[in-house]
Each structure stands twice: as structure tokens, then as C-alpha cells.
C-alpha positions as CSV (number, residue, x, y, z in Angstrom):
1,X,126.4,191.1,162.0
2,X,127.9,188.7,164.6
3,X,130.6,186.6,164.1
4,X,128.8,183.4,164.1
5,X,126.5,184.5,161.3
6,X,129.8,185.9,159.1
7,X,131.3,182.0,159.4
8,X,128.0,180.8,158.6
9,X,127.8,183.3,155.3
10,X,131.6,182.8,154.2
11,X,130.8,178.7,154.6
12,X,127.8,179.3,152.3
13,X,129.8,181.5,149.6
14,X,132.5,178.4,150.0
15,X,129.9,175.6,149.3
16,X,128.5,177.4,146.5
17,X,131.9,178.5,144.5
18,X,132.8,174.3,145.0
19,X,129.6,173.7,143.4
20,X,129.4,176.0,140.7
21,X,133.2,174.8,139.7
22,X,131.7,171.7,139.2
23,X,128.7,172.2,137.3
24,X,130.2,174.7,135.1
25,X,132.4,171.0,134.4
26,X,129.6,169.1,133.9
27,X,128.1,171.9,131.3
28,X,130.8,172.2,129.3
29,X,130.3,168.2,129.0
30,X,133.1,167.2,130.6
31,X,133.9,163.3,131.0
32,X,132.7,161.7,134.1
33,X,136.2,160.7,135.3
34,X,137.3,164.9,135.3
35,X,133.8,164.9,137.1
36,X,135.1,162.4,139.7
37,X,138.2,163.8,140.4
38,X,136.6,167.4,140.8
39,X,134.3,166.3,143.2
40,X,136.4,164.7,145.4
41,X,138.8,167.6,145.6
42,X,136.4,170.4,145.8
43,X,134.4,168.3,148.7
44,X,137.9,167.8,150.1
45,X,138.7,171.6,150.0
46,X,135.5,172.7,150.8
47,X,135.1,170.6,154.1
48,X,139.1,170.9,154.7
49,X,139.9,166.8,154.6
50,X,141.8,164.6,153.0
51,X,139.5,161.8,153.4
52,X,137.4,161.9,150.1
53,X,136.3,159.0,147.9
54,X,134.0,159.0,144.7
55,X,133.0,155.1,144.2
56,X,130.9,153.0,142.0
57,X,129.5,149.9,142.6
58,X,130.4,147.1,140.5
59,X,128.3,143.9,141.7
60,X,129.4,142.8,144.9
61,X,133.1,145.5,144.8
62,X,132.7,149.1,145.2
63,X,135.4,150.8,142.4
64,X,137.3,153.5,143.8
65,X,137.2,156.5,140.7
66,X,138.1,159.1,142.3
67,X,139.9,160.6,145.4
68,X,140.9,163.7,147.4
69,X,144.7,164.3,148.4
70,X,145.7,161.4,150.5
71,X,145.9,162.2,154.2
72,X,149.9,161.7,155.1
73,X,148.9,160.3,158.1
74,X,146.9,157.3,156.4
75,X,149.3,154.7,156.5
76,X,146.8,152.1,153.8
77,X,145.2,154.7,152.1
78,X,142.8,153.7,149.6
79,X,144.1,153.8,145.7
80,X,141.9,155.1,142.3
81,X,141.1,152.0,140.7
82,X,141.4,149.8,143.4
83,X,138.6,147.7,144.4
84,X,136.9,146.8,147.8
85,X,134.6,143.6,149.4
86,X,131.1,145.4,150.0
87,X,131.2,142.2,152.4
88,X,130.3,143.1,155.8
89,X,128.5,146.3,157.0
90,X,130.0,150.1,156.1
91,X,128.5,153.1,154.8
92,X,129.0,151.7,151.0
93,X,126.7,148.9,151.5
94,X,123.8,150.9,154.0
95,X,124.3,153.5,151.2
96,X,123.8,150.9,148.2
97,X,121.5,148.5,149.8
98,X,119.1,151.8,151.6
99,X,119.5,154.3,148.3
100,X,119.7,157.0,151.4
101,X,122.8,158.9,153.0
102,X,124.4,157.0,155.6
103,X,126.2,157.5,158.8
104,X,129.0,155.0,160.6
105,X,130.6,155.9,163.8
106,X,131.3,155.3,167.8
107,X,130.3,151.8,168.5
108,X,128.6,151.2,164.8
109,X,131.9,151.0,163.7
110,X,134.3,149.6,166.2
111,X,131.8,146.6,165.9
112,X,131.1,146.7,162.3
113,X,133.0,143.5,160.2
114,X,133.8,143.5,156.5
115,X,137.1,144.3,154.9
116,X,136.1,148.1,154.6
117,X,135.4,148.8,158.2
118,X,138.5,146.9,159.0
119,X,140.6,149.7,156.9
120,X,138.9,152.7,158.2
121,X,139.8,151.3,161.7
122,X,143.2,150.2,160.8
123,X,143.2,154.4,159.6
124,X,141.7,155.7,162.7
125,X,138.9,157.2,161.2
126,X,136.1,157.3,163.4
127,X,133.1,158.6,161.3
128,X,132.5,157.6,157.9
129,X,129.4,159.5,155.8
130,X,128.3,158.1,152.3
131,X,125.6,159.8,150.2
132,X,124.4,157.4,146.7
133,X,125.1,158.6,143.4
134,X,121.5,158.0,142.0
135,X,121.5,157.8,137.8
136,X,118.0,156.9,136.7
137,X,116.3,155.4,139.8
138,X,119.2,153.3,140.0
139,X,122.2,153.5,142.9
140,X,125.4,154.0,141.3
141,X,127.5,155.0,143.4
142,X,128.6,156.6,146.2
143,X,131.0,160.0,147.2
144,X,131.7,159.4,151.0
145,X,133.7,161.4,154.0
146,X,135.7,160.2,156.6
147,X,137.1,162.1,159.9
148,X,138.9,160.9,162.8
149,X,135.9,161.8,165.3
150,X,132.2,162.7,164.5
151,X,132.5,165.8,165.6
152,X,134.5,166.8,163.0
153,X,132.1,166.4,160.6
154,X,129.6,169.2,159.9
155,X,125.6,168.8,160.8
156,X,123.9,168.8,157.8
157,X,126.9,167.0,155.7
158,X,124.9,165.0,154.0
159,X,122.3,167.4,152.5
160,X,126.0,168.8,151.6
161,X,127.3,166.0,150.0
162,X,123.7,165.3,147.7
163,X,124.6,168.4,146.2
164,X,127.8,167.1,144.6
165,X,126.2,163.5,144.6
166,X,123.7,165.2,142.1
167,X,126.3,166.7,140.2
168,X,128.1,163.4,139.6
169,X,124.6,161.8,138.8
170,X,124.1,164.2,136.1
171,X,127.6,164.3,134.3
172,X,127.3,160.3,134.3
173,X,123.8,160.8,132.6
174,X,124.9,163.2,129.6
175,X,127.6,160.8,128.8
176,X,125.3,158.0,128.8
177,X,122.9,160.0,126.3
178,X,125.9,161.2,124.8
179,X,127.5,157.8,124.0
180,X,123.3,156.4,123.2
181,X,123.1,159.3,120.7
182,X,126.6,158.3,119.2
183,X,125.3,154.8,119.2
184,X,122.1,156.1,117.5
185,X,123.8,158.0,115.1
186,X,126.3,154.7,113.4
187,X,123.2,152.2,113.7
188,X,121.2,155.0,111.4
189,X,124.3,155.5,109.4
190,X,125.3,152.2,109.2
191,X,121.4,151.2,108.0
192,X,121.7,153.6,105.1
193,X,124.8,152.2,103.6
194,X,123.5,149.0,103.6
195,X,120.6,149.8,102.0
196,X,122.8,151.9,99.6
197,X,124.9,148.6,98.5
198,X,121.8,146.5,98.3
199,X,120.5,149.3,95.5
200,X,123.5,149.0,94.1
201,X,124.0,145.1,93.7
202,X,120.5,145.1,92.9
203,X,120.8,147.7,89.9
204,X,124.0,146.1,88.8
205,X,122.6,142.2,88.9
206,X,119.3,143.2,88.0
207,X,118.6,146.3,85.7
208,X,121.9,146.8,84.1
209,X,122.3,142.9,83.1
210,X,119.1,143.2,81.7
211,X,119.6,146.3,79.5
212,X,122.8,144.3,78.3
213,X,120.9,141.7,77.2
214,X,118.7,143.2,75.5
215,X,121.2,145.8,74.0
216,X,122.8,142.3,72.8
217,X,119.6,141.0,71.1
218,X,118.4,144.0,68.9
219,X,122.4,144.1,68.0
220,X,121.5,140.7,66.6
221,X,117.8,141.6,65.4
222,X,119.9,144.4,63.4
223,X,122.5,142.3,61.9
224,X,119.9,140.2,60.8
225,X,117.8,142.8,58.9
226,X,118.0,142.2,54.8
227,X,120.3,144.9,53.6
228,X,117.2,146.1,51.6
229,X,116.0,147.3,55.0
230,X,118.3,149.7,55.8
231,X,115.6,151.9,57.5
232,X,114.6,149.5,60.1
233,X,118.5,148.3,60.7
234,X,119.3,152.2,61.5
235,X,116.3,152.3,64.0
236,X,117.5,149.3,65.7
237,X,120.9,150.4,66.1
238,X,119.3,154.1,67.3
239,X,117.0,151.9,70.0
240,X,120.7,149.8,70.6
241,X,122.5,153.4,71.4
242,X,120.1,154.5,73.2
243,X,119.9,151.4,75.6
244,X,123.5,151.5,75.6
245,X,123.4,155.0,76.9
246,X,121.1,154.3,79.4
247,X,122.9,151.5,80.8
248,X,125.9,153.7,81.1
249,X,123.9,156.5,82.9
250,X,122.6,153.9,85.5
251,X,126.5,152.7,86.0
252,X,126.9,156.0,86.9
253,X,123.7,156.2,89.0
254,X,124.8,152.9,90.9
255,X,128.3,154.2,91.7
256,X,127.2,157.1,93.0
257,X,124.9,155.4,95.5
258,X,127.8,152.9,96.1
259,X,130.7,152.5,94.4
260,X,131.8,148.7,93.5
261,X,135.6,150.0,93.4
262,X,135.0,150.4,97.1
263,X,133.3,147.3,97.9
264,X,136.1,145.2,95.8
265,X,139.4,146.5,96.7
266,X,139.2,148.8,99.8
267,X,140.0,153.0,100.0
268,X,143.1,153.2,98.3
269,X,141.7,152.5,94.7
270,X,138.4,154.0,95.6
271,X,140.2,157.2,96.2
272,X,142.6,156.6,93.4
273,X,139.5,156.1,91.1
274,X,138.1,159.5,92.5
275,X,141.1,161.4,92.0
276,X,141.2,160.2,88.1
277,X,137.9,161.5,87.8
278,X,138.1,165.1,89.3
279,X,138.7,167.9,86.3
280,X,141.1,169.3,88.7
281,X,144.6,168.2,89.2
282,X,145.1,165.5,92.5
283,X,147.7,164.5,94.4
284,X,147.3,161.7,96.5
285,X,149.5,160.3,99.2
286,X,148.4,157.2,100.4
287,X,149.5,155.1,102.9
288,X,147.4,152.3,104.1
289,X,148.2,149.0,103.9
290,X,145.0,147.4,104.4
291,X,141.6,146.9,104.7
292,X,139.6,148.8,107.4
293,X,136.1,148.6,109.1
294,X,133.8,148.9,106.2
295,X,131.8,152.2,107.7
296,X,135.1,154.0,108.2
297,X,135.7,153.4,104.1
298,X,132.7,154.8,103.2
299,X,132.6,157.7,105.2
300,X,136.4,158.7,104.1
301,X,135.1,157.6,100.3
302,X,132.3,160.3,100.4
303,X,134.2,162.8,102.8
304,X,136.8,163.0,99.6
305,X,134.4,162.6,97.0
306,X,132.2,165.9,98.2
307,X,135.3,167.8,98.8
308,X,136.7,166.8,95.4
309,X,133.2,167.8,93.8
310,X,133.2,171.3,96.2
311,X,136.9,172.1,94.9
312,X,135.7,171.2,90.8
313,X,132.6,173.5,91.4
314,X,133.2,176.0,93.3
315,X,137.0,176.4,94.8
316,X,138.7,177.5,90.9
317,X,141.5,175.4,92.2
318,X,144.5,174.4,90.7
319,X,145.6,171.4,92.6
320,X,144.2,169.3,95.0
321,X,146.3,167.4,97.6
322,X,144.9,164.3,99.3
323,X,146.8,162.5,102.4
324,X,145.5,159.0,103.7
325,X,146.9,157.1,106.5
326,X,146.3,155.2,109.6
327,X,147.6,153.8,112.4
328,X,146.4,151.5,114.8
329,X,143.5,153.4,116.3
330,X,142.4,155.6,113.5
331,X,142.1,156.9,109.9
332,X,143.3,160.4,109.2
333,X,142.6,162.3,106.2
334,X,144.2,165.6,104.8
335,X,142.3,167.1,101.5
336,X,143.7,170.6,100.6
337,X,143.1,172.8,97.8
338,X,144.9,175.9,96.2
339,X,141.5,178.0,95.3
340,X,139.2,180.6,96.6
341,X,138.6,179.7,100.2
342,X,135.1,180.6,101.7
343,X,133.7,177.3,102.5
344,X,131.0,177.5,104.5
345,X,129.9,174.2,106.4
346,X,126.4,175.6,106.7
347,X,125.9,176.6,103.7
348,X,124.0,173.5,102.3
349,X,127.6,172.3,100.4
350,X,127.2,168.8,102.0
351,X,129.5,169.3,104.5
352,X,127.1,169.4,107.5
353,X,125.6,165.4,106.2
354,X,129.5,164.0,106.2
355,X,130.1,166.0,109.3
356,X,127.1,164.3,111.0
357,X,128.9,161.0,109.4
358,X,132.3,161.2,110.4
359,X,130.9,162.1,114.1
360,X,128.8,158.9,114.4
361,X,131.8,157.0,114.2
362,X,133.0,159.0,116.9
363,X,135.6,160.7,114.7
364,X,136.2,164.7,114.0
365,X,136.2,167.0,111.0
366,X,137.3,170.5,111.0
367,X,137.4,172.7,107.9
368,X,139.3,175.6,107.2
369,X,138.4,178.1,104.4
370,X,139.9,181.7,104.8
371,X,139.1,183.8,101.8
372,X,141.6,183.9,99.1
373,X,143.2,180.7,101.0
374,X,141.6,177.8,99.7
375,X,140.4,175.0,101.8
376,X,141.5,172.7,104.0
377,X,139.8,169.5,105.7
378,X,141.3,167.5,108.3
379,X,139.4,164.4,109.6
380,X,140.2,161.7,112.3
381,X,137.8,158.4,112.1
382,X,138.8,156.0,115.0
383,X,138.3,152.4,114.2
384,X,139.0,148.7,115.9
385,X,141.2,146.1,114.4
């Protein structure tokens, strides 16, 4: 095998071990900005230069994201987050304006005015290359190359650069489904909750008045029965009991689909409420101060009330321990208890619904359940003030 084809082989092997370190980035879902920064330093290694840049454009600026190691010999090097005039001509704007790889060099670019081409003189770069960063039909961005003569720059660099173009494209695609699908998630989420307290205002004002009232007239009706009547008087105050009942059994229907406690005074004597409830023991260490974002009450509501209701069933717990607090970004939850272990998220408990919950809000929930160890969940729910 002759040299030349051994170079040509080795450069291939090279490309393709830059690439795959990148995609494997992208598969594991990495965010866009560790995407950026990748890119330019495996383009920067692969091609050996220092002169890398991963932008996006932002109206009539192109937003530096990301850049190689800064060539020491740059002396007004460009900066992440900086931003540049796409006034003028350079390969930024022929990329943005063409949605096609573009080329600047020799005369192009000693005549070429704008603020951009100014710099790369001012740096003694003499060939600049820009591929776009394409995201559903639209020009995003671009990841561009620059060497101090043309020849330094490979043949076929741009059909080099696409690759890791379409790399970038796609990492800034799943987070855009990603973040839609979040989005998704908390308008679905946020729908059922307030259909849940409109059920629930409805039953209270509605239903349950009613059966008040009319528990309240046959009370009357049988205090007004002739003591001779004793017979009818018990079968009104049977019919009085049993609407009584009933009224109590749809208080405890209504709560369940959403409690008032919640609605009128916040988490902490929601959860206070739940803990009185639960057969077994509760500790509960609270600390919050105030009111938060009404969907991140309800999720931490039913996140304790299904653990509570887990540990009562099936745990044969002891105790039960229950920290609340926040901070300014985020409510975090600790619910442990003393009993079997063996929870199984999968296992149709209802774990997997307020796991789906807590996630909408773009929060976490982890559960651990060793056998013979009892269980533990641990839940972040990031909110705005």
C-alpha cells in the first residue's frame, strides 16, 4: 500500500472517530451547548486548527456558541457569547442568505467590507469556509473554518464539515422535540387538574349543597310527624341518615379528585391534613413559607398522598417521614418509610402516573426500595417565582 493511500486511510479513520464522539453525544441526548463545544473541538483536532466557530444566527447578529482553542497568535480572537454585524459580505451571511457551504478567500476577502471580514483580516486569516446548520428547512446556523492561506485547507472541507453540521442540526432538533414534548406533557397535565377542581367546585356547590338541603327538610318533615306516627318519623330519619351518608361519601369523593384544603391554604396544610389521615405514624418537616405555582402543589399533594397510601397498604411500616422545602428554584420532597421495601415503579402502584407528573414540570423522582429496606422517594419540582 503506498504512502499516499496510508495518509489518505489514517485521515478517514480520524474523521470518523471525530464523528462518532459526537454522535454518540448527541444519542445519549446531550444538550446542544456540550454539542457545540464538541464540534468545534473535534473539527479543531481533526483538521489540526485553532480557528473553529459554531454560530447561530440571531436576526441580523450571528451568536458565537461555541469555539475551538484560541489560536495564540490571534491577537482579537472571537469570544463564546459574543455577538457579530452580519453587515457586509463574509461566509456567515453567503452561508445564511445561500443555505449552501461557502468559501472566502484571495481577493474575495481582501475586498470584502463588513465588521466580520474586517476581523479575519485584522487576524491574518486568509480563507474562511462556513457550512449552515440546517434544522427543519430552516438555516440556523453555521460551524465555519479559518486558515491563514487556502491551501491549508483540505479539498473537499466542506462535504467535511456537513457532516458535523448535521450532527449539530440533529442534537438541536431532539431538544426542540424534547422541550415540545415537555411542553406537551404540563399543558395535558395542567388540563386535567383543572378539570379536576371544576368537578370538584361543581360537586361541592352543586350536589353536596343540595343533599344538605334536603337532608335539612325531611329533618323538619320528621320533627313534624304526630308522635302517633312513630313509623313514618323512623323512616324519615333512616332516609335523613342515609342522605347524610351519602353526602359524606361524595365529600370524600370530591377531595379525592381535588382537595379544597389544597386550594384554600397551600401544601403545608394539605400535607398536614394527609399525614392526619394515614393509619401509619408521619413525621413531617416542613419548611415552606409560601405559596407556590399551583401545578407544582398538586403534583407534590398527590406524589405524598400515593406514597402515603403505598406505605398504609403495602410497606407494614412503622413510621413514615416526610421533608418539604424549597428554595428559590425548586421544591424538594423526601418521603421515607421504615417497612418492607420492594417497590416496584412498574408495577401498576401509581408511581409510573406521578412519575410522568413530576417530569412534565421538568422535575425528577427517583425511588429507592431494597428489600427488607423500606422505601425511599426523593423528588425535585423546579418552579418560577
Amino acid at each position: 500500500m503506498s504512502d499516499a493511500r496510508r495518509d489518505e486511510l489514517r485521515e478517514l479513520a480520524e474523521q470518523q472517530a471525530s464523528l462518532r464522539r459526537v454522535a454518540t453525544l448527541v444519542a445519549r441526548g446531550a444538550s446542544p451547548s456540550e454539542v457545540f463545544a464538541a464540534v468545534a473541538d473535534e473539527v479543531g483536532r481533526y483538521l489540526n486548527t485553532d480557528n473553529v466557530a459554531v454560530g447561530r444566527f440571531d436576526g441580523e447578529e450571528l451568536a458565537i456558541v461555541a469555539l475551538s482553542r484560541t489560536d495564540p497568535r490571534i491577537h482579537n480572537p472571537l469570544v463564546v457569547g459574543e455577538r457579530a454585524s452580519l453587515a457586509g459580505d463574509n461566509i456567515a451571511t453567503r452561508v445564511l442568505h445561500s443555505g449552501r457551504p461557502a468559501r472566502l478567500d484571495g481577493a474575495e476577502l481582501e475586498n470584502a467590507v463588513g465588521p466580520i471580514a474586517e476581523r479575519m483580516r485584522d487576524n491574518e486569516l486568509g480563507c474562511t469556509v462556513g457550512v449552515p446548520i440546517t434544522v427543519d428547512g430552516r438555516v440556523w446556523g453555521v460551524v465555519g473554518v479559518g486558515a491563514a492561506e487556502p491551501d491549508m485547507m483540505p479539498p473537499d472541507i466542506e462535504v467535511r464539515l456537513g457532516d458535523f453540521a448535521d450532527l449539530v442540526a440533529t442534537a438541536i432538533a431532539n431538544a426542540a422535540a424534547h422541550d415540545e414534548l415537555t411542553a406537551s406533557r404540563a399543558r395535558i397535565v395542567a388540563a386535567a387538574d383543572d378539570a379536576r377542581r371544576r368537578i370538584e367546585r361543581d360537586l361541592h356547590d352543586g350536589a353536596q349543597q343540595r343533599l344538605v338541603s334536603l337532608g335539612l327538610q325531611l329533618r323538619l318533615a320528621a320533627d313534624s310527624v304526630p308522635p302517633e306516627h312513630r313509623d313514618l318519623k323512623d323512616q324519615l330519619s333512616r332516609v335523613v341518615d342515609g342522605l347524610t351518608a351519602v353526602s359524606k361519601d361524595l365529600q370524600e369523593i370530591s377531595r379525592g379528585i381535588h382537595p379544597a384544603t389544597l386550594s384554600q391554604g397551600g401544601l403545608s396544610p394539605a400535607l398536614k391534613t394527609l399525614a392526619r389521615r394515614c393509619p401509619v405514624p408521619v413525621t413531617l418537616n416542613i419548611a415552606i413559607d409560601r405559596r407556590l405555582p399551583d401545578p407544582v402543589e398538586v403534583a407534590a399533594y398527590y406524589v405524598v398522598a400515593e406514597a402515603l397510601t403505598n406505605t398504609a397498604k403495602y410497606a407494614r411500616a412503622g413510621q413514615v417521614t416526610i421533608h418539604a422545602e424549597t428554595n428559590d428554584a425548586a421544591l424538594y420532597l423526601s418521603i421515607q418509610d421504615d417497612g418492607v421495601g420492594g417497590a416496584d415503579s412498574h408495577n401498576g402502584s401509581g408511581l409510573i402516573g406521578l412519575k410522568d407528573r413530576v417530569e412534565a414540570l421538568g422535575g425528577n423522582l427517583q425511588i429507592a426500595s431494597p428489600q427488607g429496606c423500606g422505601t425511599s422517594l426523593q423528588v425535585t419540582i423546579p418552579f418560577t417565582s
